[in-house]
C-alpha distance (Angstrom), angle and dihedral (degrees) to the residues before:
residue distance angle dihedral
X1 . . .
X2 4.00 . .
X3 3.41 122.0 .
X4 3.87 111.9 -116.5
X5 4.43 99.9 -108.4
X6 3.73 125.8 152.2
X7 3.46 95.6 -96.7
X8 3.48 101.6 47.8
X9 4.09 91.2 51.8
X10 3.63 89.2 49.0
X11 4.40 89.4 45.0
X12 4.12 78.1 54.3
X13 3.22 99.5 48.1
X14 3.72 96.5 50.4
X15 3.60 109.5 33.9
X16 4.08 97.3 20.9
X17 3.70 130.9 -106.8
X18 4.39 94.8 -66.8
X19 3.85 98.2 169.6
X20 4.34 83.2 57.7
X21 3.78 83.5 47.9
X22 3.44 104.9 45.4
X23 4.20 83.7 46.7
X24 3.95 91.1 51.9
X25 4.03 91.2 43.9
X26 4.02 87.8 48.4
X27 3.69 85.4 50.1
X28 3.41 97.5 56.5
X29 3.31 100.5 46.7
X30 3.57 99.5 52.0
X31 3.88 85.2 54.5
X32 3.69 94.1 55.3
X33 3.82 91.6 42.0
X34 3.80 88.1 59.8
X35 3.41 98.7 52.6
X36 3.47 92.9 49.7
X37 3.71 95.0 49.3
X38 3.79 93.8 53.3
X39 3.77 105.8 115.9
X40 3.71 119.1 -168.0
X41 3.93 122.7 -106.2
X42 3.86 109.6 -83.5
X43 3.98 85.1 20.7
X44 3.86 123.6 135.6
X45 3.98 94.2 -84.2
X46 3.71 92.2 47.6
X47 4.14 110.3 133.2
X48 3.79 96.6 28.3
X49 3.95 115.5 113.4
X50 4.02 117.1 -99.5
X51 3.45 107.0 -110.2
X52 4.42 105.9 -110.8
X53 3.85 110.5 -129.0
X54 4.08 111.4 -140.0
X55 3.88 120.1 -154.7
X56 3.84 113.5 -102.6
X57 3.87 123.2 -124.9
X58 3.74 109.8 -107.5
């Protein structure tokens, strides 16, 4: 994503890597958001098309 500079290594190793975090936090969230929004056959969202999930750039 970034390219490795001085400045950048030195952001990193002061504040942490945040655009990795914010990446792993999105992550997890869209896992638990799927397993939430799993309805059960026959359940009130039956019929309506499953939503296709598209590789991210990185």
């Amino acid at each position: 994503m970034f390219q490795e500079t001085p400045i950048y290594s030195r952001l990193v190793a002061e504040r942490g890597d945040i655009p990795t975090q914010v990446r792993g936090e999105a992550d997890r969230i869209l896992r638990e958001l799927e397993s939430v929004m799993r309805v059960a056959p026959g359940g009130p969202l039956s019929g309506l098309p499953v939503q296709q999930h598209f590789p991210r750039a990185r």
